[in-house]
N, C-alpha and C positions, 0 to 999 in steps of 0.2 A: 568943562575943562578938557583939555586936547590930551589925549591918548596918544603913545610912541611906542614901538613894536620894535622887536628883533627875536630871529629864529637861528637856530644851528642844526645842524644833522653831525655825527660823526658815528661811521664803523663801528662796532665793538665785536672784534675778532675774538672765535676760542681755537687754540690750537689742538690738530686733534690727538684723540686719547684723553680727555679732558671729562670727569662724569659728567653726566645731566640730569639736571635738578627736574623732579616734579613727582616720579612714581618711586617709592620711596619699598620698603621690604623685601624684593628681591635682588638678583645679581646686580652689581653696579654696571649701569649704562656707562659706557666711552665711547664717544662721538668718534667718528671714523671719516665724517667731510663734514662742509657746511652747505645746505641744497640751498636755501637766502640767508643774504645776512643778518644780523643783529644789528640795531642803532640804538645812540641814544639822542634823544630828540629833546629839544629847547626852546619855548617862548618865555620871551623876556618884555614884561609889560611895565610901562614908566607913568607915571601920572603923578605931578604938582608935586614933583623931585623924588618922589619917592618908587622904588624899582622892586616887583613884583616876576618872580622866576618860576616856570613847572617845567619840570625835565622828567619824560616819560624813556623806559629802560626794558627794551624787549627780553626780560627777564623772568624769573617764576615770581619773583618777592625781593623789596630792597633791606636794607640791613639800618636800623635806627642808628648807629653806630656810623656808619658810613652819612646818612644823611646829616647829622647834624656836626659832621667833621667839613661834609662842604658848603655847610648851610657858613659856618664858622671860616672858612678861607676865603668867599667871597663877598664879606664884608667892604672889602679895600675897593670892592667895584663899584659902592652904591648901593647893594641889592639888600632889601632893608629884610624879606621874605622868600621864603624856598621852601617847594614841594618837591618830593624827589616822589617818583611813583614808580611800577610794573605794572607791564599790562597782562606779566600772569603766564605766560605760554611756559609750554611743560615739556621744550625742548632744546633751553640755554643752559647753558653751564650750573652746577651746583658749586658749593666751595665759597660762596659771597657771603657768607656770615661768618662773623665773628665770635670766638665763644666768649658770651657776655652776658650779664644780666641773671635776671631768677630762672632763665629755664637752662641753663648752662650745658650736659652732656644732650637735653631732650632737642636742644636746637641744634645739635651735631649731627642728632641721629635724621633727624627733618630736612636738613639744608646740607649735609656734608661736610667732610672737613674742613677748615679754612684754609683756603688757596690763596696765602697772602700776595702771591704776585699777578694772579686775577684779579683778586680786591684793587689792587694800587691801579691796575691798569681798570679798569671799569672808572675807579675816581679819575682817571687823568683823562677816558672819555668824556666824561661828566663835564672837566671843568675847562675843556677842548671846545663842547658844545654853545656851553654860558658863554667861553669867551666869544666865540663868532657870531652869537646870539648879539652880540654889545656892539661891535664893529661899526653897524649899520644903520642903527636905530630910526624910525621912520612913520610919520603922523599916519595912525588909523582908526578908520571908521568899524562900527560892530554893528553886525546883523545875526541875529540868534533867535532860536526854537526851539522845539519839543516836542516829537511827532511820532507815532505809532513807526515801532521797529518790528517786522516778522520774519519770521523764520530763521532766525540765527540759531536760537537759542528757546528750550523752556526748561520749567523746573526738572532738574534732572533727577528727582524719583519720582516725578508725577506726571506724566506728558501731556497733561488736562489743563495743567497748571503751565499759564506764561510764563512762571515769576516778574520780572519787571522787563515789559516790551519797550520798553520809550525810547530814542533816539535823537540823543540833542547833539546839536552843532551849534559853535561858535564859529561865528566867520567874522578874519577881521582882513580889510581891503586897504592897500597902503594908496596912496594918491597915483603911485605910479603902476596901479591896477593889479601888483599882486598879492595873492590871495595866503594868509594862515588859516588852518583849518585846526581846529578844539572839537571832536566828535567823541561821543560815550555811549556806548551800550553794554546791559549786563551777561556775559557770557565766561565759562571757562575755557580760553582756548586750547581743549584738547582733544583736535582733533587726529593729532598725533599720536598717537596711543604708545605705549610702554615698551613696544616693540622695537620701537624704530630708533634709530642711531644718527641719524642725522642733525645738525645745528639747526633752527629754521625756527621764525617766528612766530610760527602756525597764522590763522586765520588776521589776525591784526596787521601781521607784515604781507599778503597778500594783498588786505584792501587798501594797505598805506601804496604799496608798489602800484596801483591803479590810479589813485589819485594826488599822486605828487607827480603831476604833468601841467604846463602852463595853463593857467596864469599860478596853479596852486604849487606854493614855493615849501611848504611842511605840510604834513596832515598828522596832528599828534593825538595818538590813539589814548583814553584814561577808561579803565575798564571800572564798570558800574558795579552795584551790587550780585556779584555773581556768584556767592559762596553756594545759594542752591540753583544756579542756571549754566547750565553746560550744554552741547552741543549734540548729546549721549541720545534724544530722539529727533534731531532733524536730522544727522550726517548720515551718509550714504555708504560710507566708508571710512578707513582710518588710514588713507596715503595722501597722497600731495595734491592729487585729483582733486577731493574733496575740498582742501584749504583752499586750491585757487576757486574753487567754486562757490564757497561759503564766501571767502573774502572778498569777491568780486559782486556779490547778493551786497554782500554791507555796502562797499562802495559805492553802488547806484544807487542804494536807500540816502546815503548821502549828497551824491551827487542830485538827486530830487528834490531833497529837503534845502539844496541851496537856492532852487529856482523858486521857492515857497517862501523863504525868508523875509519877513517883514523887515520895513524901508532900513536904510543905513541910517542908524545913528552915531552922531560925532560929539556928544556931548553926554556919557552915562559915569557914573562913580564904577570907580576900582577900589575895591579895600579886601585888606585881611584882617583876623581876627581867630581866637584858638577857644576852645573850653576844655579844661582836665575833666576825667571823672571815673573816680574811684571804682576797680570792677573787680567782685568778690571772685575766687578762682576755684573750678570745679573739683571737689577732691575721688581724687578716685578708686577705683576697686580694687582688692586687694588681687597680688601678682596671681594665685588661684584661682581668684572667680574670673578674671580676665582670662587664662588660660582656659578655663572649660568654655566660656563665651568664642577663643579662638575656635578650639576645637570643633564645637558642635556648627558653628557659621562655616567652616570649609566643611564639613559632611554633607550641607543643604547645598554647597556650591557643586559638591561633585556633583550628588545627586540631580540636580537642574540640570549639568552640563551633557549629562547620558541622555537626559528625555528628550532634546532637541529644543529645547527654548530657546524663545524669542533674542536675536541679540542685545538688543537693548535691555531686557530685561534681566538675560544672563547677566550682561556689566554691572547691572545695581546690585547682585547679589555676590559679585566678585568686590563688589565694592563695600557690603557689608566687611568682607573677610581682612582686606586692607584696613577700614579701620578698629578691627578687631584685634590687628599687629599693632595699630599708636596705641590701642586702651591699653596692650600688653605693656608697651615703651611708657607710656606715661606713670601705669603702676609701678613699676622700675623708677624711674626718675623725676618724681613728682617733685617738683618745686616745693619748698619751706613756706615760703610767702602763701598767704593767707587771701594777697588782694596785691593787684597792681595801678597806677592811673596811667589810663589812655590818655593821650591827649587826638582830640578831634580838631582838625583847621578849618580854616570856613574861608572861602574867594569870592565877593561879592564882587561881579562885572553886571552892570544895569541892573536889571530886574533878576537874573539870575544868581542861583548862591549855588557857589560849589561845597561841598562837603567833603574832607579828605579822611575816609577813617582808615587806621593803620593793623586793619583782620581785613576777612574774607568776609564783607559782608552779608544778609541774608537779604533778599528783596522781600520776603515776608515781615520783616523788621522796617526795611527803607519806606516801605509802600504804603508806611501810612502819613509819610511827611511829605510825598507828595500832591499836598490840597491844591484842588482847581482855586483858581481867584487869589491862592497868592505867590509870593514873588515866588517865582519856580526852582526848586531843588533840584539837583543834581548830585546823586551820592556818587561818590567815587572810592574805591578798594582799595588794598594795597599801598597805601600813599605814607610817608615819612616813618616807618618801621613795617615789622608783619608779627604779628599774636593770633596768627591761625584765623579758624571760624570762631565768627559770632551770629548763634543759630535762637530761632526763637524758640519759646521756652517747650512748645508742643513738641521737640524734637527729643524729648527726654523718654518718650514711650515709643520710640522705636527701635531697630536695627541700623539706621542708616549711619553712614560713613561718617556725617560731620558729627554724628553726637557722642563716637568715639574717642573724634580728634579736638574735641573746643578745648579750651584750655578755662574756660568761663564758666561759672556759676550758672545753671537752667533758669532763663530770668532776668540773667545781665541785658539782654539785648534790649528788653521790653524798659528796663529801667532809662539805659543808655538813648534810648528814642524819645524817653518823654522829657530827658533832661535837653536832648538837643530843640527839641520842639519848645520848648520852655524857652530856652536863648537865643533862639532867633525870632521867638514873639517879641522878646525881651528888648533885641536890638531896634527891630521894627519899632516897638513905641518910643524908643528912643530917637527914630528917625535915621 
């Protein structure tokens, strides 16, 4: 069945003085210029009348609230499906959420105030991009893979540990030879660190500004299971240096994997398809035992910080202390609710399935639904809300930052993987 394509790009300007979302407990960040811009990016896939949307948002996290308010206005276009995604960078605006939901003051204190007239203006991005996504629509071919990623990224409290190296692209080739590019790898892009005031998409918008040169007309970035993979032991530094250099590594890794790409195909299924599933929510320590945990984690930080330790190392224990400040927040404003349902979306294009979950996911978690020999997974983060980290259940006997900040039950993740594994055996024998 023939496949029709259209893409958009549109701006998304912050003006400055405007906070920036990502490093959360000290002084409020206000952006002072923009060094690159912010976009939001749009592919719009058609198959046998039915229209299929992903709109990627150089952002820290989208707002479920927002997604399914544009998922709900572009109905009147045809578009039957919409993912709204972040690719996560730790250097756009804060102020995109809405206070809504069971975590109510906790997702103030995480995302910022609501900046109702940033929100409106990111929606009118949004549906600026879909619309020019539509304009043009255009029969394409797919050629897609899955190929060892290095050096971006590893686990960021293990540097032994890859977490998830893999490198997939989507390429789809219109008849008049130009090129969309769909690429994912798991990384935290921050390699901007907390210091810095400037707007900029960190590493993502690097390798997108490389490879959106003819014939390739988008290159839309959907960042992978990255809740434990960050950039914290390959970068060199934490300036601008670094992003064009990391994000220029990505981009060749891509640009390679497109000269690898097994033949074009013009005849694969597109479908969606969603599963809820129920995830108990972690309860936490009382405001006390979370303050002595603050306390004694910034005395091992100073401590560290006098001896001359490693940088890398020092960050993991600056990191313990940050999320030492959510366990504190959390103890404070622990949600009522008992349990919330995720919902998980799922993109099946050929042999591939994409997976949209709406946390920070963990590649210790993803990396076991990656089986050789079948139809090849693709986790993706950040996609149609955000509910923090989902860490595997090992991470309950540490210090580290995300077991501070999950909002989840020690456990849910392990649960949440066997139910997905479950439903897409499930689909498969259903054909």
């Amino acid at each position: 069945m023939q496949t029709i394509i259209g893409w958009g790009r549109v701006e998304f300007t912050v003006p400055t003085g405007t906070p920036l979302a990502g490093y959360e407990g000290g002084p409020p960040r206000l952006s002072t210029e923009t060094h690159d811009p912010l976009y939001v990016r749009v592919i719009t896939l058609e198959q046998g009348g039915r229209r299929i949307c992903i709109a990627s948002c150089d952002i820290v996290a989208v707002d479920e609230a927002l997604s399914r308010r544009v998922a709900g206005r572009i109905t009147h276009w045809g578009i039957d499906d919409f993912i709204l995604t972040a690719t996560h960078c730790h250097s756009g605006p804060a102020g995109l959420f809405e206070r809504a939901g069971v975590f109510g003051d906790l997702v103030t204190f995480m995302a910022g105030e609501p900046d109702r007239n940033l929100i409106n203006k990111l929606e009118r991005c949004i549906m600026e991009a879909i619309r020019v996504s539509l304009q043009e629509m255009r029969p394409a071919t797919l050629r897609a893979g899955v190929f060892p990623g290095k050096g971006i990224g590893t686990d960021r409290n293990d540097a032994k540990n890859p977490g998830d190296d893999k490198l997939s692209v989507l390429l789809f080739e219109t008849d008049d030879g130009r090129q969309a590019i769909v690429y994912s790898v798991a990384c935290h892009p921050t390699i901007l660190h907390a210091g810095n005031t400037q707007v900029s998409a960190d590493f993502p918008g690097a390798a997108a500004s490389v490879l959106e040169t003819a014939p390739v007309a988008i290159a839309l970035f959907l960042n992978g299971s990255a809740g434990d993979v960050s950039t914290r032991f390959t970068r060199r530094a934490t300036d601008f240096g670094e992003v064009g250099r990391l994000g220029s590594l990505l981009a060749s890794q891509v640009r390679d994997v497109l000269g690898r790409l097994p033949r074009h195909v013009d005849n694969f299924e597109l479908c969606a398809f969603s599963l809820p599933s129920n995830m108990m929510l972690r309860r936490a320590a009382t405001v006390e035992e979370a303050t002595q945990n603050l306390e004694k984690l910034k005395r091992e930080y100073e401590a560290a910080k006098h001896s001359g330790m490693e940088a890398g190392q020092l960050r993991k224990l600056e990191s313990y202390v940050e999320g030492a400040m959510h366990a504190l927040v959390y103890s404070r404003y622990q949600p009522s609710d008992e349990s919330l349902t995720l919902h998980v979306g799922f993109l099946r294009i050929g042999v591939h399935v994409l997976a949209f979950f709406p946390v920070e996911l963990f590649s210790a978690l993803s990396n076991s639904l990656r089986k050789p020999g079948s139809p090849e997974l693709i986790p993706i983060s950040y996609a149609n809300g955000y509910y923090g980290y989902l860490t595997d259940a090992g991470i309950e006997h540490t210090d580290n930052y995300e077991k501070h900040t999950t909002l989840f039950a020690f456990g849910q993740g392990e649960k949440l993987m066997a139910e997905v594994d479950d439903f897409l055996r499930s689909k498969r024998n259903d054909g």
